[in-house]
C-alpha positions in Angstrom: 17.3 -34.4 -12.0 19.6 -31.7 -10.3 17.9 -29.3 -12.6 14.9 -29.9 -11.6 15.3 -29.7 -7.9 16.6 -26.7 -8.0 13.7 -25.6 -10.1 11.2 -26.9 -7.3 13.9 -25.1 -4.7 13.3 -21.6 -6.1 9.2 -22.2 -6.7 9.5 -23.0 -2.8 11.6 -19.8 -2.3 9.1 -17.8 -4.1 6.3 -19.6 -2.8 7.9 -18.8 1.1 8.3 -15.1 0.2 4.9 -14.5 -1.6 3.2 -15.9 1.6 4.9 -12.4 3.5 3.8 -10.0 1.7 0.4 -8.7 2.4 -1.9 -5.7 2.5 -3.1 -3.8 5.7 -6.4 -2.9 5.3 -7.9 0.6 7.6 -10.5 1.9 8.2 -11.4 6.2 7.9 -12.9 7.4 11.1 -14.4 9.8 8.9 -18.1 11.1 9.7 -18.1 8.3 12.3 -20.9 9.0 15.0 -20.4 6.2 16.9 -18.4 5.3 20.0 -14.6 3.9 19.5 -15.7 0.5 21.0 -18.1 0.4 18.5 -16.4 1.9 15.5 -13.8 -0.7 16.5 -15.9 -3.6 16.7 -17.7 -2.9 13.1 -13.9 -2.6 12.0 -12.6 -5.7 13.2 -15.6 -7.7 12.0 -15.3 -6.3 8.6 -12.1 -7.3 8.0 -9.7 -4.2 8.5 -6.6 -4.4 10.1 -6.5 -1.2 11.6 -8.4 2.3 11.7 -7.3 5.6 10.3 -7.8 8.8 12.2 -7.5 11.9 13.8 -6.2 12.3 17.1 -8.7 13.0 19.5 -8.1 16.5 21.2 -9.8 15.2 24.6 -8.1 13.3 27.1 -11.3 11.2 27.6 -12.2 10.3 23.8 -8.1 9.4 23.9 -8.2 6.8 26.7 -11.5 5.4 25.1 -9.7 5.0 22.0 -6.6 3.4 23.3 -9.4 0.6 25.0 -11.0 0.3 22.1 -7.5 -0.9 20.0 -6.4 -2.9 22.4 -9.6 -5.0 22.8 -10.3 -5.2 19.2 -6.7 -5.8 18.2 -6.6 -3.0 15.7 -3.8 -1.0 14.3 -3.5 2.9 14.1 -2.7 5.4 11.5 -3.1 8.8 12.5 -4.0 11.8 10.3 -2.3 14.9 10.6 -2.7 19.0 8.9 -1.0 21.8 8.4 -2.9 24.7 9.9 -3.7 26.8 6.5 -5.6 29.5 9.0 -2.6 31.0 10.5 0.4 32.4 9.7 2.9 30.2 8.0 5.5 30.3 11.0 2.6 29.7 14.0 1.3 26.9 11.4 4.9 25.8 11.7 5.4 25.7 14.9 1.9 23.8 15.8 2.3 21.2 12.9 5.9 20.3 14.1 4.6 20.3 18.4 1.9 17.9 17.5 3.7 15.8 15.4 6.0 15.3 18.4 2.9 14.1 20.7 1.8 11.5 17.8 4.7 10.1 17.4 4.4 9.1 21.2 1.0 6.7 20.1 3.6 4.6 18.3 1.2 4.2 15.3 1.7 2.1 11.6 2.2 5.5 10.4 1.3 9.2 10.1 -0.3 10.8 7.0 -0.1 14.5 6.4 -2.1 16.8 4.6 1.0 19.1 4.4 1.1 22.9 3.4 -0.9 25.0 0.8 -1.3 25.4 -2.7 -1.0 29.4 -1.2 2.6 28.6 0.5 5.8 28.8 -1.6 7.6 25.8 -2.4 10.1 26.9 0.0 7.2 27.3 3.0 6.1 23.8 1.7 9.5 22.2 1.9 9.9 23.2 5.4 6.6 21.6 6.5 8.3 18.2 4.8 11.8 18.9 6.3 10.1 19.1 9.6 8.3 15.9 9.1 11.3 14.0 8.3 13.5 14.9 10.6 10.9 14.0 13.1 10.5 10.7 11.1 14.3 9.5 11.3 14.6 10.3 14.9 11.3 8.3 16.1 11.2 5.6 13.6 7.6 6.5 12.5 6.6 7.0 8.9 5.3 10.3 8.0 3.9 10.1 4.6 3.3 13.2 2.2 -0.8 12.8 1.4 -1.6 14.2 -2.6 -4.5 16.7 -1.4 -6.8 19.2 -2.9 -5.8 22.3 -1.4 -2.0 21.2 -0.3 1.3 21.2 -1.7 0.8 18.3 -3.7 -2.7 19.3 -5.6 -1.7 18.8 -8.7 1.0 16.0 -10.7 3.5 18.7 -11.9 4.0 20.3 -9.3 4.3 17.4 -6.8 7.0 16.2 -9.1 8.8 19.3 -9.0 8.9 18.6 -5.1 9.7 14.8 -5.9 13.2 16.2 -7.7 13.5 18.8 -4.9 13.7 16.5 -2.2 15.0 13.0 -2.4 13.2 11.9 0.9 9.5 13.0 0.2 7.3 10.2 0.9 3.8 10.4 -0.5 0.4 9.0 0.3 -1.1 8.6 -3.3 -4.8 9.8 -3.1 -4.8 10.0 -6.9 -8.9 10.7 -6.7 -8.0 14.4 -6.2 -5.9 14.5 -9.0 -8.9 13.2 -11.3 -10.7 15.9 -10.8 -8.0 18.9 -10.5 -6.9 17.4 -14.4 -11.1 16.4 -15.4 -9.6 13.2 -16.2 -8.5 9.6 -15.3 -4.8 10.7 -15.9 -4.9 7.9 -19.0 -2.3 10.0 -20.9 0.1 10.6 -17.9 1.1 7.5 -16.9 5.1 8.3 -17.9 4.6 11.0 -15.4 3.2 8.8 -12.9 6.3 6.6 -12.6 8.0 9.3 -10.5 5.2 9.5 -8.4 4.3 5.8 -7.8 8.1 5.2 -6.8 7.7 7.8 -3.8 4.2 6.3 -2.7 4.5 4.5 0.8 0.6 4.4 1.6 -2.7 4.4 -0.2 -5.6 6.0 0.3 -7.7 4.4 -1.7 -11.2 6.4 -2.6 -12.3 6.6 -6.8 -12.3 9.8 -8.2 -13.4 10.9 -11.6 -13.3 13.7 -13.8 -16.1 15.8 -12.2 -15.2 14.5 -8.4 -12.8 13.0 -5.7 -15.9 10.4 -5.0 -18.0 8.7 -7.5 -21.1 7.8 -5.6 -21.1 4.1 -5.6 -18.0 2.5 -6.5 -19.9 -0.9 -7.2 -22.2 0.7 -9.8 -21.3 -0.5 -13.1 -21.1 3.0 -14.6 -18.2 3.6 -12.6 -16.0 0.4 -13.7 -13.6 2.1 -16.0 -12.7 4.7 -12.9 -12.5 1.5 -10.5 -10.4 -0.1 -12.8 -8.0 2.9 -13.5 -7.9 3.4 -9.7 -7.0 0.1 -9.5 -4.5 -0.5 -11.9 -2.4 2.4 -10.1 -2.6 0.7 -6.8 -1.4 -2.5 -8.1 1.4 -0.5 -9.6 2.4 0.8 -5.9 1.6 -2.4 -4.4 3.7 -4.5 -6.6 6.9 -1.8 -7.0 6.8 -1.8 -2.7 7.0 -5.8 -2.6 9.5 -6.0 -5.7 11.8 -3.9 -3.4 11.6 -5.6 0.0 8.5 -4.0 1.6 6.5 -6.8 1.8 3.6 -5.4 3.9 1.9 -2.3 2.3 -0.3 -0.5 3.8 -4.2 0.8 2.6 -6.8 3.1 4.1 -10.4 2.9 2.3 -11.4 6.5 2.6 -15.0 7.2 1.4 -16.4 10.0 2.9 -20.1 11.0 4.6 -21.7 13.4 3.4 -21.7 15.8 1.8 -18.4 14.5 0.2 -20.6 11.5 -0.2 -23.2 12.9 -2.5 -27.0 13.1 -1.0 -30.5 14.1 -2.3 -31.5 17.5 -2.2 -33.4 18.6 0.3 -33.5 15.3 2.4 -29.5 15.1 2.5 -30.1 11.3 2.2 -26.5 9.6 1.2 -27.3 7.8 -2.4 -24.9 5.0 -1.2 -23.4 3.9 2.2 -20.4 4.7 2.9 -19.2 1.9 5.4 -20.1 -0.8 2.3 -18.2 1.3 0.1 -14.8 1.2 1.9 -15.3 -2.4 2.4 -16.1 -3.0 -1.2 -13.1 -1.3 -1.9 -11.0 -3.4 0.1 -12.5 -6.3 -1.0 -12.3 -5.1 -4.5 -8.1 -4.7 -3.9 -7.6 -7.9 -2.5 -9.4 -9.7 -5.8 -7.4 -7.6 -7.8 -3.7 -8.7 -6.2 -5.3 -12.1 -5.6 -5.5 -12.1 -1.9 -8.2 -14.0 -0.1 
């Protein structure tokens, strides 16, 4: 009899602890024409948590967006660049000065697209240094995004930053490492341990071996890419909860066009890209089991 209360004790336990740990769910700002009360509304009722953008540079479009969370009860992630078109101190200097200002927003977090694949891994690391130390001091996570064009454009040489630097958080976007390796990454997953340990956020978009986007992520051509994509996330998702963090956090990021691909001539998208992020979050949820 003891035996078997204790039994029902730790189902109870587990049961208690299971029901913390969820997913946030955002939304990309990204080719959004319409107004923040309105992108925030479509948000809310589509079942994000929160939206993910950039900061507006306008004082205007910033108290707008401010109203706009507030009355939709939305959280904020905010995106954030190095500036690849100047020289690598001014770039310095400007991606550490605005940090400092969106830190002051108090967001969930801040995701950086963070140096160059033309920077050396020293120029890099001091981008990441910066964004650290800024980190630790306001109690906001800034989060390393794996980017096309960045630091972190490829697997081997983010994991040779990943050994460099003990403190590197990444945003996994793994859809632009399908198409920087033309494939689905099938033969790497020892390699991707490293990776998936340092990974704090998703961004969750399905690449392939041609492209960071497949069209439609719903078409059933694409289901071995959806599932790979998946199967990584759940990786993350479960190795954050199995060490405490029991709220992870997600952005669906499909983009317009032309990253969205479009008919010729006409530039009419082939798919939409609001029911695309939704049916991504929707397809994440099934896959952890979350209603």
């Amino acid at each position: 009899m003891k035996n078997i209360l204790i039994a029902l004790l730790i189902l109870l336990l587990e049961h208690s602890h299971a029901q913390e740990q969820k997913l946030l769910f955002f939304q990309t700002n990204w080719g959004n024409n319409l107004s923040w009360d309105a992108f925030c509304d479509r948000a809310k009722k589509s079942g994000f948590d929160g939206i993910d953008v950039w900061l507006p540079s306008n004082q205007e479009s910033q108290d707008a967006l401010k109203a706009a969370l507030k009355k939709h009860n939305l959280l904020l992630n905010l995106m954030h660049g190095t500036n690849k078109s100047v020289p690598f101190k001014q770039s310095l200097t400007q991606f550490e000065e605005k940090l400092k200002v969106m830190v002051q927003w108090n967001p969930v977090l801040i995701n950086c697209h963070t140096g160059s694949d033309f920077f050396t891994l020293e120029q890099n690391k001091a981008f990441i240094e910066i964004a650290n130390k800024i980190s630790e001091e306001s109690g906001i996570p800034i989060y390393h995004e794996t980017h096309r064009g960045r630091f972190s454009y490829n697997l081997p040489d983010t994991k040779k930053y990943v050994s460099l630097i003990p403190d590197l958080k990444l945003t996994l976007d793994i859809s632009h490492w399908m198409v920087v390796h033309e494939s689905l990454l099938e033969d790497q997953n020892k390699s991707l341990e490293e990776i998936v340990d340092r990974s704090n956020h998703i961004h969750a978009r399905v690449g392939h071996a041609e492209g960071p986007q497949v069209n439609d992520p719903a078409a059933p051509e694409w289901q071995k890419a959806l599932d790979r994509h998946l199967d990584i996330w759940k990786q993350i998702i479960r190795k954050r909860w199995s060490e405490g963090q029991d709220v992870v956090t997600i952005t669906s990021e499909f983009g317009p066009p032309t990253y969205l691909p479009a008919l010729p001539y006409t530039q009419i998208p082939v798919a939409d890209q609001w029911k695309a992020n939704v049916f991504i979050m929707n397809a994440l949820k099934k896959r952890m089991k979350i209603e």
